[in-house]
N, CA, C and O atoms as a Tinker XYZ file with bonds, in Angstrom:
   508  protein
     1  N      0.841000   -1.191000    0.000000    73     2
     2  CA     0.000000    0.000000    0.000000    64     1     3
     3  C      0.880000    1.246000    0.000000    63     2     4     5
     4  O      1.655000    1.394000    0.945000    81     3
     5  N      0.841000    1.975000   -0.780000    73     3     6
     6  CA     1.315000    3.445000   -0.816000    64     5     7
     7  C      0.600000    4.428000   -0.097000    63     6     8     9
     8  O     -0.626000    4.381000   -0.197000    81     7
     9  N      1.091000    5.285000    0.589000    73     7    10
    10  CA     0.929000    6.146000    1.262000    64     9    11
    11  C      1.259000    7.989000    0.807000    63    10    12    13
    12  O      2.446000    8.202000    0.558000    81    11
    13  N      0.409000    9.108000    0.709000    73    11    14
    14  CA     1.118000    9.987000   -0.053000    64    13    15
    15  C      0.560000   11.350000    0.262000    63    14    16    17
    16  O     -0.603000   11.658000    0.001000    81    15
    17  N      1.476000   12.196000    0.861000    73    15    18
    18  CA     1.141000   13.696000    1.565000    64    17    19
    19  C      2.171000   14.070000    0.987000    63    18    20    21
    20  O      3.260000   13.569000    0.708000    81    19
    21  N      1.290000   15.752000    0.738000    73    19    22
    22  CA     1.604000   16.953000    0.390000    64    21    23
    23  C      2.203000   17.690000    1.181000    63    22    24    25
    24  O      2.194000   17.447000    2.388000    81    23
    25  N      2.928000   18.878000    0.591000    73    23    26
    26  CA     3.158000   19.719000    1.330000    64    25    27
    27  C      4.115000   21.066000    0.496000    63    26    28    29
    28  O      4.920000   20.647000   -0.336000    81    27
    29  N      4.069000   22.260000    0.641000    73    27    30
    30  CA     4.593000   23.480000    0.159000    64    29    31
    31  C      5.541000   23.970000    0.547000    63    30    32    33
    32  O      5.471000   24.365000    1.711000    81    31
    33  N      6.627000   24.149000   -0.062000    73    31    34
    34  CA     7.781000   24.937000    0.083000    64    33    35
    35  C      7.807000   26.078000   -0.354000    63    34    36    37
    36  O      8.460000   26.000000   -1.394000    81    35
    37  N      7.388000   27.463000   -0.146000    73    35    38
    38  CA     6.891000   28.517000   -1.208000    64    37    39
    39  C      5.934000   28.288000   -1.764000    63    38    40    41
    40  O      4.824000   27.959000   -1.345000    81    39
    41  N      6.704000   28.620000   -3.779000    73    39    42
    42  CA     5.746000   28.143000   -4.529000    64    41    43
    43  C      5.914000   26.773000   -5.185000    63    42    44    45
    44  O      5.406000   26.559000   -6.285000    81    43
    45  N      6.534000   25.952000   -4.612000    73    43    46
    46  CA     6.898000   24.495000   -4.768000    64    45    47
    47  C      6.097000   23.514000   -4.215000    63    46    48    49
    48  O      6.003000   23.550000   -2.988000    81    47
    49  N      5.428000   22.549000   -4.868000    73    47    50
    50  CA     4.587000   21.291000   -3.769000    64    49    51
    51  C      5.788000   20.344000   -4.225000    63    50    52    53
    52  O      6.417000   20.266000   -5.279000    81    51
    53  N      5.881000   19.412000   -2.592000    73    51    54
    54  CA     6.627000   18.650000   -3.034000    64    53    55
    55  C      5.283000   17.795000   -2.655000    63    54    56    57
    56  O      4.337000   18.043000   -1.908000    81    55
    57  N      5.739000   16.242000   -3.825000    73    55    58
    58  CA     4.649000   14.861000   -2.987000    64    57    59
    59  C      5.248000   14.136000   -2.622000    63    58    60    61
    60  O      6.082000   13.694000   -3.411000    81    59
    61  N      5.212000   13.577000   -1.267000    73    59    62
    62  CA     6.109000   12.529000   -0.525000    64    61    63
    63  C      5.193000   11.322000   -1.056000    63    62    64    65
    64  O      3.963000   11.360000   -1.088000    81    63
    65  N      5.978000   10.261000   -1.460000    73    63    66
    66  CA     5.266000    9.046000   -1.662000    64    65    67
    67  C      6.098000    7.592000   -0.591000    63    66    68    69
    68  O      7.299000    7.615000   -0.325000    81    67
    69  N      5.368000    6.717000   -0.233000    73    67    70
    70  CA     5.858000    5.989000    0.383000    64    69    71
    71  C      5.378000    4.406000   -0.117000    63    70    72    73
    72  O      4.182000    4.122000   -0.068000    81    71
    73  N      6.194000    3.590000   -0.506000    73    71    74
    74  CA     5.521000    2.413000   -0.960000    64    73    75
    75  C      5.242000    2.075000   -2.138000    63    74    76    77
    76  O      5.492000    3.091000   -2.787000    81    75
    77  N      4.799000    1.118000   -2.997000    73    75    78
    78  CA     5.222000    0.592000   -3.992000    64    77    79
    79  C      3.865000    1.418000   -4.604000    63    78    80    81
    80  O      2.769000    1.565000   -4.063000    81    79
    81  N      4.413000    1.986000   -6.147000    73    79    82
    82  CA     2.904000    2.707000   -6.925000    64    81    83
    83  C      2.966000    2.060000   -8.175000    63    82    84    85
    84  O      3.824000    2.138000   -9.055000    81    83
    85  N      1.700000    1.271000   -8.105000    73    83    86
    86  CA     1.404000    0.346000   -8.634000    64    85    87
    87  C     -0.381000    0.417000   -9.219000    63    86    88    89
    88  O     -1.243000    1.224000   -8.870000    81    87
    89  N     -0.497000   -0.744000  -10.210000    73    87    90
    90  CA    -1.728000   -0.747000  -10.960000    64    89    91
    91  C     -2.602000   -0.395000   -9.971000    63    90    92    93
    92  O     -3.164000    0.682000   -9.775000    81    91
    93  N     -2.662000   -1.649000   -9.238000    73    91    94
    94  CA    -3.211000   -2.388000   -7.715000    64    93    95
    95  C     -2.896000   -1.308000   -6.443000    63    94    96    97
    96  O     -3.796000   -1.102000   -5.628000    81    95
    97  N     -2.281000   -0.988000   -6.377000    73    95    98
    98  CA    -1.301000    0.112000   -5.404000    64    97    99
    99  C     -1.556000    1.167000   -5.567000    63    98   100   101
   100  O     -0.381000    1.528000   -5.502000    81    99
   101  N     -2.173000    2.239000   -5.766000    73    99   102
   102  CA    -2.138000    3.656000   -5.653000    64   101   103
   103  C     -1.935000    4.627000   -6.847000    63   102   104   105
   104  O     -1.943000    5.854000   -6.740000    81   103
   105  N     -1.780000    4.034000   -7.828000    73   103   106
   106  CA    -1.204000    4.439000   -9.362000    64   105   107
   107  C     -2.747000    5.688000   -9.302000    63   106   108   109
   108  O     -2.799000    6.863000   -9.663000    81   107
   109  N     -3.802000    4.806000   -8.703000    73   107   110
   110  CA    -5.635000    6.033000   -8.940000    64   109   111
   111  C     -4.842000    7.406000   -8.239000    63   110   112   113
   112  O     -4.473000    8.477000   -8.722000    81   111
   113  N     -4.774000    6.829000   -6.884000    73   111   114
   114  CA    -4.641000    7.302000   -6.072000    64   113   115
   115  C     -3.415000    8.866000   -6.149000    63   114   116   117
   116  O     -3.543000    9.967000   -5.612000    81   115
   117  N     -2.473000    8.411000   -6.902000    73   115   118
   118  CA    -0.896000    9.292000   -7.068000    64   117   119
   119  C     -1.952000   10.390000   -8.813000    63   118   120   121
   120  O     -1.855000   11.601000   -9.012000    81   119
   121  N     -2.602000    9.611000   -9.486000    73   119   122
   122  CA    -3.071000   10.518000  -10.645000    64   121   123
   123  C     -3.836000   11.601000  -10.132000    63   122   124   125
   124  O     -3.471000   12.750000  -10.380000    81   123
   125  N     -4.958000   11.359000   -9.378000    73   123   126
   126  CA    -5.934000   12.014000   -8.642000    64   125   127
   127  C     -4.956000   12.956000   -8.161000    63   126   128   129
   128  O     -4.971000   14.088000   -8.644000    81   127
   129  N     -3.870000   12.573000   -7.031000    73   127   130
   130  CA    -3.248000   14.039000   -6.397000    64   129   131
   131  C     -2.934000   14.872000   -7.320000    63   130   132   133
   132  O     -3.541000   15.942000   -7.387000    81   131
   133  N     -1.688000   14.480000   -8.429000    73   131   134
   134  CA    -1.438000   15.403000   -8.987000    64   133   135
   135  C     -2.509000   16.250000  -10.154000    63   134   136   137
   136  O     -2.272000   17.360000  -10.630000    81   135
   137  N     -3.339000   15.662000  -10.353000    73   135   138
   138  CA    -4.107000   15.913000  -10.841000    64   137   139
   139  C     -4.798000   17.368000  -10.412000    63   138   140   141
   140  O     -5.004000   18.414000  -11.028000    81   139
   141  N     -5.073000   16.885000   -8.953000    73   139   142
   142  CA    -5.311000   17.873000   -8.054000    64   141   143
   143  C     -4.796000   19.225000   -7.570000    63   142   144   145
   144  O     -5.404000   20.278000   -7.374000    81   143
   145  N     -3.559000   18.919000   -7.438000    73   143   146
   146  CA    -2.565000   19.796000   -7.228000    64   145   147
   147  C     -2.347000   20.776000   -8.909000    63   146   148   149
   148  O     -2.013000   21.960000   -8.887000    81   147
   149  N     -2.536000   20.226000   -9.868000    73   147   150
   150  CA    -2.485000   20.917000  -11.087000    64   149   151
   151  C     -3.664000   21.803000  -11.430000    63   150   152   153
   152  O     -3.510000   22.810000  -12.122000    81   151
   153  N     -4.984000   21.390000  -10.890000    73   151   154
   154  CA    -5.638000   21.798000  -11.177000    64   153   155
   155  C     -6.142000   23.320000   -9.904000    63   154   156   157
   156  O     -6.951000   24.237000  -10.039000    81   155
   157  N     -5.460000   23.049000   -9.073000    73   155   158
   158  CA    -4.912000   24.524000   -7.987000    64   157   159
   159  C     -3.948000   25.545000   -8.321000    63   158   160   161
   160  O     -3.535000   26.446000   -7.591000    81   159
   161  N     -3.619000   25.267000   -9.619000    73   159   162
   162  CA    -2.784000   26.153000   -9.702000    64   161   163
   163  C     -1.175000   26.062000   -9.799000    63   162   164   165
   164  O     -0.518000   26.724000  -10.603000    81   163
   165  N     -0.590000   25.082000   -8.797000    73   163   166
   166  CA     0.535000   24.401000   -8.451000    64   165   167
   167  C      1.107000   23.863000   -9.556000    63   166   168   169
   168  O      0.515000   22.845000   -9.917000    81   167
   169  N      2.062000   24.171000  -10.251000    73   167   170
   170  CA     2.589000   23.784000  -11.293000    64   169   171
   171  C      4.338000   23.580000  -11.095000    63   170   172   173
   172  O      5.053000   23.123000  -11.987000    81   171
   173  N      4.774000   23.962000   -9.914000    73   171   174
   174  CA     5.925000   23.566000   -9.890000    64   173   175
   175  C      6.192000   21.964000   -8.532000    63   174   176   177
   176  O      6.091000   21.728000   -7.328000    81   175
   177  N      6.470000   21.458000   -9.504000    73   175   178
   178  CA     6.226000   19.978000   -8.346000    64   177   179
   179  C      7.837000   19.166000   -8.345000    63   178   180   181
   180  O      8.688000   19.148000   -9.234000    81   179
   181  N      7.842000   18.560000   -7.035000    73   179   182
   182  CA     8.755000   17.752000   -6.842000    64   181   183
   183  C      8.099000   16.502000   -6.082000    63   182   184   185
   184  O      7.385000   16.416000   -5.083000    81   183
   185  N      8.705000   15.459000   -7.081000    73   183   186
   186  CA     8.016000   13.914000   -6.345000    64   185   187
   187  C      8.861000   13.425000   -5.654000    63   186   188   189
   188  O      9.921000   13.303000   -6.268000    81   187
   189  N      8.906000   12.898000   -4.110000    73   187   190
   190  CA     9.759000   12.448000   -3.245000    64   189   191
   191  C      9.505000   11.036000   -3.696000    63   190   192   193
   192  O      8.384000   10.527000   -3.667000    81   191
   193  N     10.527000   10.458000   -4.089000    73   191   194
   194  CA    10.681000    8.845000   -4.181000    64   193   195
   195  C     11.620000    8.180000   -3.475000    63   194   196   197
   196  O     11.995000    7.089000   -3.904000    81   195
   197  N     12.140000    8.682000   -2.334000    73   195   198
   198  CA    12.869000    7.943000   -1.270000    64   197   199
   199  C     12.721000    6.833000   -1.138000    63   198   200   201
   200  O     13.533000    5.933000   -1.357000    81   199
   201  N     11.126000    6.733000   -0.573000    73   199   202
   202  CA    10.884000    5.666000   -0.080000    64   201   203
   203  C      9.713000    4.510000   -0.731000    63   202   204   205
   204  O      8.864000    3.841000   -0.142000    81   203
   205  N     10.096000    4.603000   -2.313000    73   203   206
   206  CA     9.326000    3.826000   -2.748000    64   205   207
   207  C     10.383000    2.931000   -3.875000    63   206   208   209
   208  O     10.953000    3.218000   -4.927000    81   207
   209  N     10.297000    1.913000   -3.156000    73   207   210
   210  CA    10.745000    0.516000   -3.603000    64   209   211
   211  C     10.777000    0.349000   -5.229000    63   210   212   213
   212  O     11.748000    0.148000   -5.959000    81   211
   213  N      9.498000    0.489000   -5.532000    73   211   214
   214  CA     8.725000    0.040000   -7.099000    64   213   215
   215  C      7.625000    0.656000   -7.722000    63   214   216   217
   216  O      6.537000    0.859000   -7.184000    81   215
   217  N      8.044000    1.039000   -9.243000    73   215   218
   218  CA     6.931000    1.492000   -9.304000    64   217   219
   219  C      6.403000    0.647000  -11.220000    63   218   220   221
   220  O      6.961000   -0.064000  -12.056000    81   219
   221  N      5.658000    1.020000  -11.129000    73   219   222
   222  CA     5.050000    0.139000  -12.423000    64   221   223
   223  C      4.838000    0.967000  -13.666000    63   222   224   225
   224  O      5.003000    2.184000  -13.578000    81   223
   225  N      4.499000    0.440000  -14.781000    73   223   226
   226  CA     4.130000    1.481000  -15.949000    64   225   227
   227  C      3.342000    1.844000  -16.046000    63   226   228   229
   228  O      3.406000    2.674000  -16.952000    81   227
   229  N      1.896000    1.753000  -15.420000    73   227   230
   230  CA     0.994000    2.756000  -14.870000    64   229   231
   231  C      1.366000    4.094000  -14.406000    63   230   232   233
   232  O      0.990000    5.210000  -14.765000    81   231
   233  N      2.335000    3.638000  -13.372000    73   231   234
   234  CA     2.959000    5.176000  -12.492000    64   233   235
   235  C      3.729000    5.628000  -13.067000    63   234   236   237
   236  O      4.106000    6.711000  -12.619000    81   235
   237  N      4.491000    5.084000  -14.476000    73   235   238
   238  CA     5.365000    6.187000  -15.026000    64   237   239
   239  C      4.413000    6.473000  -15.986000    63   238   240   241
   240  O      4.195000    7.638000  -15.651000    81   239
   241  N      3.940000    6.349000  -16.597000    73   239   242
   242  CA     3.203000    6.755000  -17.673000    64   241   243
   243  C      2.608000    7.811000  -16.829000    63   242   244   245
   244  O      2.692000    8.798000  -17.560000    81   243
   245  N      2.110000    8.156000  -15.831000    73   243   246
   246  CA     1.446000    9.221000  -14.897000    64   245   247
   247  C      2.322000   10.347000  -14.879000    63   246   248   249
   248  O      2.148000   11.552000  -15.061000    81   247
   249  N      3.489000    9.506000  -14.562000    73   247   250
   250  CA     4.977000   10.608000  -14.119000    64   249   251
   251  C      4.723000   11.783000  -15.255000    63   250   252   253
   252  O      4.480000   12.967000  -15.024000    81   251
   253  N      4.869000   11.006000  -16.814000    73   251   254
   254  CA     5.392000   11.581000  -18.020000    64   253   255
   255  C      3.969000   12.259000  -18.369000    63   254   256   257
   256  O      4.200000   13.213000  -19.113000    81   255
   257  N      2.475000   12.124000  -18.097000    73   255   258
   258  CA     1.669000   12.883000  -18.334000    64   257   259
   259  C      1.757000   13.696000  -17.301000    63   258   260   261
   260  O      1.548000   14.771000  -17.862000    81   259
   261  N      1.982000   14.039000  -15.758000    73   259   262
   262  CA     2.280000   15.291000  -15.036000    64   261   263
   263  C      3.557000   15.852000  -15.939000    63   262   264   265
   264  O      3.262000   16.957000  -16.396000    81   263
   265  N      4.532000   15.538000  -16.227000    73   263   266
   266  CA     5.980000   16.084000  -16.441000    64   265   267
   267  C      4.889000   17.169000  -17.747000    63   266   268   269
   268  O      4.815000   18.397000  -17.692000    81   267
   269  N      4.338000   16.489000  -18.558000    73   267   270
   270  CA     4.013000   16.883000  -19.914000    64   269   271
   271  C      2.826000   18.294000  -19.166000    63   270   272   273
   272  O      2.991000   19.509000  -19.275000    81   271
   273  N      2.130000   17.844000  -18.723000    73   271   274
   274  CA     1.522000   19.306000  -18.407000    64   273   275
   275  C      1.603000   20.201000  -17.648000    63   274   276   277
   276  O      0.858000   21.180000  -17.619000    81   275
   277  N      2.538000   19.973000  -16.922000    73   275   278
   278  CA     3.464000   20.985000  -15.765000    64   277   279
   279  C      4.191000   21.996000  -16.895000    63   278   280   281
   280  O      4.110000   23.204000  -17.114000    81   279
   281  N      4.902000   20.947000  -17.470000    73   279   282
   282  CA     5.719000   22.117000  -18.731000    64   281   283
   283  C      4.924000   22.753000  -19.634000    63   282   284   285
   284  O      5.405000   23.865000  -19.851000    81   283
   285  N      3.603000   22.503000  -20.466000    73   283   286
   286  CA     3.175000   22.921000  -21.148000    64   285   287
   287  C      2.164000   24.240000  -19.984000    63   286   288   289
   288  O      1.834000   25.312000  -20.491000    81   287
   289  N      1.885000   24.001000  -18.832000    73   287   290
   290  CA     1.615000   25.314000  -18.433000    64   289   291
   291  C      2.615000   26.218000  -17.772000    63   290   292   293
   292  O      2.279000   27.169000  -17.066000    81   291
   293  N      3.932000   25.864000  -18.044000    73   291   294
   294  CA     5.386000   27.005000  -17.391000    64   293   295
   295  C      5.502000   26.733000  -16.533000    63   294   296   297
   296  O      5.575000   27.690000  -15.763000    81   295
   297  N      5.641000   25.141000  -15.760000    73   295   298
   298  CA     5.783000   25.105000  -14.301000    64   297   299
   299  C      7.058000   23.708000  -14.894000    63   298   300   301
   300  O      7.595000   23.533000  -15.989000    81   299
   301  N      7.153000   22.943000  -13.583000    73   299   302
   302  CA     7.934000   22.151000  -14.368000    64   301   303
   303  C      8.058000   20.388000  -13.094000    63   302   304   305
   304  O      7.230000   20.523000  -12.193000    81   303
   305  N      8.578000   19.494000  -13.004000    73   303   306
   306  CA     8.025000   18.169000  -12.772000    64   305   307
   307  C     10.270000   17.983000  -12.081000    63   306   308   309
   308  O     11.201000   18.175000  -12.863000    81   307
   309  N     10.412000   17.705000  -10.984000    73   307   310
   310  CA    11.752000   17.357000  -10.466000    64   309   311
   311  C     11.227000   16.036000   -9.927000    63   310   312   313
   312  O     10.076000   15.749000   -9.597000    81   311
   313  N     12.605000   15.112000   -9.909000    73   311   314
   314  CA    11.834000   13.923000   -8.894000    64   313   315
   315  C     13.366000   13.703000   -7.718000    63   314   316   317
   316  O     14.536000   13.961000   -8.003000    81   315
   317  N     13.135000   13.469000   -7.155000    73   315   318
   318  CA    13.751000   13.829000   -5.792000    64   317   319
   319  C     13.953000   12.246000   -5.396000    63   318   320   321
   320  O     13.047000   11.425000   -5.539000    81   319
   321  N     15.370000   11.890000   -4.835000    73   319   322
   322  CA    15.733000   10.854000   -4.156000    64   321   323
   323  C     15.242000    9.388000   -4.869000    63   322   324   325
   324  O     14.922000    8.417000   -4.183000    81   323
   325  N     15.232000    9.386000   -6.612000    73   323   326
   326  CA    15.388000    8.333000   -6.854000    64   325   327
   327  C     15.949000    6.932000   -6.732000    63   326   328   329
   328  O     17.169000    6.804000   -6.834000    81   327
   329  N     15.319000    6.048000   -6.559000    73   327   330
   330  CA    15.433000    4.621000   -5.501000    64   329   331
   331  C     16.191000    3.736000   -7.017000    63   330   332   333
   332  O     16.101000    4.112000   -8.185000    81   331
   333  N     16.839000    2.624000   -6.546000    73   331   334
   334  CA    17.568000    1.721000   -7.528000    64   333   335
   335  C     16.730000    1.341000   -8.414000    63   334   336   337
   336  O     17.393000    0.947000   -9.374000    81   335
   337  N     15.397000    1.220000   -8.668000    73   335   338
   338  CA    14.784000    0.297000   -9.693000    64   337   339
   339  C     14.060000    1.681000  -10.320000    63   338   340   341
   340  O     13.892000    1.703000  -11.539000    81   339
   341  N     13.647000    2.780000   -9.557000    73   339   342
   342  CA    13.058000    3.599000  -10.180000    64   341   343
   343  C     14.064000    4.283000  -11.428000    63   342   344   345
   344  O     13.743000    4.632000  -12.564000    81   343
   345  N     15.186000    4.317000  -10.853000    73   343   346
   346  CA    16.344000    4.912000  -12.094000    64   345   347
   347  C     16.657000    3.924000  -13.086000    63   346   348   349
   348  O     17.097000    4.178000  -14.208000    81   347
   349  N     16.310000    2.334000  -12.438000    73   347   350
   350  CA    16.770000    1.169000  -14.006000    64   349   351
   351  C     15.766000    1.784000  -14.650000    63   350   352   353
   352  O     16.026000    2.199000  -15.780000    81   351
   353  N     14.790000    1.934000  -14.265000    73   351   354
   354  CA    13.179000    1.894000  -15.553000    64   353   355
   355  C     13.230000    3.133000  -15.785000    63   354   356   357
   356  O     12.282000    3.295000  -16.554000    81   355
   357  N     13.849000    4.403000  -15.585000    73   355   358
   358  CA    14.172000    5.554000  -16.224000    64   357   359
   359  C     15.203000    5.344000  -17.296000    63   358   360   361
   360  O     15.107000    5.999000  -18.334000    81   359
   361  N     16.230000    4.444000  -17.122000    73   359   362
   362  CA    17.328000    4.321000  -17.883000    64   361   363
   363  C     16.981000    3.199000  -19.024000    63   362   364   365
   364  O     17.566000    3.118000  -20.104000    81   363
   365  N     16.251000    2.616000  -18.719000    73   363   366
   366  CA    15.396000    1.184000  -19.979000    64   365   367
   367  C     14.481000    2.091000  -20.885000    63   366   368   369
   368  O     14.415000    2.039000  -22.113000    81   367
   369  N     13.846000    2.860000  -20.117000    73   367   370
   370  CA    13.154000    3.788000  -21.243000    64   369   371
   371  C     13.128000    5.057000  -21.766000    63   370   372   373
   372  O     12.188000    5.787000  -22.079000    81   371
   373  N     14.829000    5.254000  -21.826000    73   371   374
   374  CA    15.007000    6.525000  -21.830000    64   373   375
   375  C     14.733000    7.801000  -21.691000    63   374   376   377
   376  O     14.961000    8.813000  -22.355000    81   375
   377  N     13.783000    7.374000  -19.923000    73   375   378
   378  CA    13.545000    8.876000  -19.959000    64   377   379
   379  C     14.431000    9.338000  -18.744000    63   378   380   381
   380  O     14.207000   10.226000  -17.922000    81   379
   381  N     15.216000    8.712000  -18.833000    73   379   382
   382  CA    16.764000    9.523000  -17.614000    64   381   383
   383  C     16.844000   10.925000  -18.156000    63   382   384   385
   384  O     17.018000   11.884000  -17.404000    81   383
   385  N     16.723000   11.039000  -19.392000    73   383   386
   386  CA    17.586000   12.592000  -20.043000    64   385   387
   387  C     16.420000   13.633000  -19.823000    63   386   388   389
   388  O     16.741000   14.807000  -19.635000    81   387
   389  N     15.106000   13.284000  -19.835000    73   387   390
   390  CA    14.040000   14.221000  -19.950000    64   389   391
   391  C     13.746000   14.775000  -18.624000    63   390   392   393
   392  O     13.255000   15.898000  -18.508000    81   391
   393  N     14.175000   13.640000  -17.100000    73   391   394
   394  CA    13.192000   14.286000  -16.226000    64   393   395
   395  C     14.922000   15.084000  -15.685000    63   394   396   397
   396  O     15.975000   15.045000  -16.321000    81   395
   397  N     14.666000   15.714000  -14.391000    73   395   398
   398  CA    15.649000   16.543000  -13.915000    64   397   399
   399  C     15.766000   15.728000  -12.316000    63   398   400   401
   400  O     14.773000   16.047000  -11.662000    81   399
   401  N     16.753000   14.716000  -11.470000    73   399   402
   402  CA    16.595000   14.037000  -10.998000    64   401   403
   403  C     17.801000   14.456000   -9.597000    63   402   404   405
   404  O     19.005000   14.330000   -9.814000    81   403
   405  N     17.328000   14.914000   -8.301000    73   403   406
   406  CA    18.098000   15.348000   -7.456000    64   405   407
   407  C     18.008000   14.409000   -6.118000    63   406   408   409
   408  O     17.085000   13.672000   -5.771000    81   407
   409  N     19.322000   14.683000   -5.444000    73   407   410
   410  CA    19.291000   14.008000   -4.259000    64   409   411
   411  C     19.138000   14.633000   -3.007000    63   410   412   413
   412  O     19.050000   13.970000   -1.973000    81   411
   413  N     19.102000   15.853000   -3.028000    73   411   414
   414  CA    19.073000   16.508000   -1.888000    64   413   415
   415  C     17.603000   17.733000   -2.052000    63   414   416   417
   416  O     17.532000   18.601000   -2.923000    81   415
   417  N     16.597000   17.482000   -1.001000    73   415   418
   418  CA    15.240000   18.511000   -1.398000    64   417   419
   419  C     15.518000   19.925000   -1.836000    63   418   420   421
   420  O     15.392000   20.313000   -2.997000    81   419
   421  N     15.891000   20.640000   -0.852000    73   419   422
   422  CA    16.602000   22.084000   -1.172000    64   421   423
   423  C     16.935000   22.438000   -2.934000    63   422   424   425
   424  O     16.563000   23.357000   -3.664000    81   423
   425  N     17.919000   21.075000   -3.196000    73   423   426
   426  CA    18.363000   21.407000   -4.754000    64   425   427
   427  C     17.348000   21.511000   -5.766000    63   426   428   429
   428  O     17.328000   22.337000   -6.678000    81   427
   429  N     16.264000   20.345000   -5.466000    73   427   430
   430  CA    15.259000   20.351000   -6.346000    64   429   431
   431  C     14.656000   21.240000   -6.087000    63   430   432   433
   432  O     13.932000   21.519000   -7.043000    81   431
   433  N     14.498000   22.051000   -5.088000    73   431   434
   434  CA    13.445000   23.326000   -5.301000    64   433   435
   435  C     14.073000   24.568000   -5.701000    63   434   436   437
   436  O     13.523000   25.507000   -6.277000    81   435
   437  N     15.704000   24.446000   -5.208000    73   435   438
   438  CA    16.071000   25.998000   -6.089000    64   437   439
   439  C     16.564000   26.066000   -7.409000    63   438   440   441
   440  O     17.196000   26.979000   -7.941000    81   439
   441  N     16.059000   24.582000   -8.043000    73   439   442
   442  CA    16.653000   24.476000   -9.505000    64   441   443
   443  C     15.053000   25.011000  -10.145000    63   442   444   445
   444  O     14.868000   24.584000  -11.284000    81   443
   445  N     13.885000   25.875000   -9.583000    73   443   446
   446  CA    12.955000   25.784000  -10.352000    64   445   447
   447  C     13.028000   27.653000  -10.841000    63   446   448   449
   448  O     12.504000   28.392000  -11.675000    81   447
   449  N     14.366000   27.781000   -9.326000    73   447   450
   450  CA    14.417000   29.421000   -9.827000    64   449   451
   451  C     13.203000   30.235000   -8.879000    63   450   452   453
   452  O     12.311000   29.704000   -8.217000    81   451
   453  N     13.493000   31.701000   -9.054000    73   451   454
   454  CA    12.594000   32.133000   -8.250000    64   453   455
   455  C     11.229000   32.185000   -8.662000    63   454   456   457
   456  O     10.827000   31.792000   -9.757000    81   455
   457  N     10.549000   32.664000   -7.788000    73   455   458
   458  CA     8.712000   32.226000   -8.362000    64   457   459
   459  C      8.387000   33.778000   -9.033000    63   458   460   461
   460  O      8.837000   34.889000   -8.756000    81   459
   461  N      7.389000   33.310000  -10.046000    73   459   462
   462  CA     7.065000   34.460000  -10.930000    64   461   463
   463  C      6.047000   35.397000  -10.231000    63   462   464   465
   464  O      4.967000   34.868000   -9.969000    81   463
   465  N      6.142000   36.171000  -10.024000    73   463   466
   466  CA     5.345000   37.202000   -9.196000    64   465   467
   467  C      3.730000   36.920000  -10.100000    63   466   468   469
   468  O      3.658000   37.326000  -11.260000    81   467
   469  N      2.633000   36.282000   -9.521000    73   467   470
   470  CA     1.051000   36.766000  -10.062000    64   469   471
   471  C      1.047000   35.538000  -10.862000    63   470   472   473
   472  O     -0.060000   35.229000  -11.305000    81   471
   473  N      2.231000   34.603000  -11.209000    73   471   474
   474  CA     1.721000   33.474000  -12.289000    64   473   475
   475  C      0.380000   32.514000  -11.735000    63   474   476   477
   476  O      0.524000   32.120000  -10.577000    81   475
   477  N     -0.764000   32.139000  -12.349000    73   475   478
   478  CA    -1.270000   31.786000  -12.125000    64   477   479
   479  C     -1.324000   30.234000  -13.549000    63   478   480   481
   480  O     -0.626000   30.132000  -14.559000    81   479
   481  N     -2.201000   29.471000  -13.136000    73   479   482
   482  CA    -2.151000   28.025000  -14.175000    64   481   483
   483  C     -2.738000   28.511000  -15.152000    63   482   484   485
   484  O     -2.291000   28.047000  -16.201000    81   483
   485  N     -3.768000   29.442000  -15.333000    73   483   486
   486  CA    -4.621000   30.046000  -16.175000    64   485   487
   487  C     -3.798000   31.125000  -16.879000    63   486   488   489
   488  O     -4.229000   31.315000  -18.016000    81   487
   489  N     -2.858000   31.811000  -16.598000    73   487   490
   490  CA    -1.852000   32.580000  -17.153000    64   489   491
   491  C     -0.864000   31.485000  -17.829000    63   490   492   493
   492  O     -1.111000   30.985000  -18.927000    81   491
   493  N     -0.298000   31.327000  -17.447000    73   491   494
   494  CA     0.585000   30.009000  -18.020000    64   493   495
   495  C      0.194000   29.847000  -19.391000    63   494   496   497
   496  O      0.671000   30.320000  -20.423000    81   495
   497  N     -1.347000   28.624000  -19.061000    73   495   498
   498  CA    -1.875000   28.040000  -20.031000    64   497   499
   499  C     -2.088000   29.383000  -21.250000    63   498   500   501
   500  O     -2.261000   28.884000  -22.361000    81   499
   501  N     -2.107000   30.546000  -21.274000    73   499   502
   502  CA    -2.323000   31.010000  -22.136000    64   501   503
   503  C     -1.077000   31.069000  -22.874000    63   502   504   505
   504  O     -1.131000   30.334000  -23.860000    81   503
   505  N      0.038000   31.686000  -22.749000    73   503   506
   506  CA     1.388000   31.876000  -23.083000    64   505   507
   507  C      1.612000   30.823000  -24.395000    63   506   508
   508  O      2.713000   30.742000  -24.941000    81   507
């Protein structure tokens, strides 16, 4: 069972995930948040994967549709403390080069730069 809280750094959400995200496992559950969180406005995100073991092609395919509309509204998708199997299946499907992948929280949030004064998701999306 996966487990998965929010929380704000500024204008940064990071999502802590805990546990394997999977078909069966939370894959609803991890779409719905970000989903959620995108649809607030929140467009600059960092996914904590410390502590998740495994994840399936459900949950990356999720990854790469948040990554895809974070960027297309000017925000952007970091993943934080990638685990041994989560980086093989980044590196099998070449998407090592696309996402931006840090080990320490701090880095992933000041690699997003400072926050745009008034940006809103609805501003973005227009641009």
């Amino acid at each position: 069972m996966v487990t998965m809280s929010e929380r704000a750094v500024g204008d940064v959400t990071i999502v802590d995930l805990e546990g394997r995200v999977t078909l069966d496992e939370g894959s609803d559950e991890f779409r719905d948040l970000t989903r959620r969180v995108i649809k607030q406005g929140r467009i600059k995100l960092v996914i904590n994967f410390q502590r998740v073991p495994y994840i399936d092609s459900t949950a990356l395919g999720e990854i790469i549709r948040c990554y895809t509309t974070l960027t297309r509204l000017g925000g952007g998708l970091k993943l934080l403390g990638v685990t041994p199997h989560v980086h093989r299946l980044l590196v099998i499907t070449r998407l090592l080069t696309i996402f931006d992948l840090f080990d320490e929280e701090a880095e992933a949030i000041k690699s997003f730069g400072k926050p745009a004064p008034g940006l809103t998701a609805e501003a973005a999306e227009e641009k």
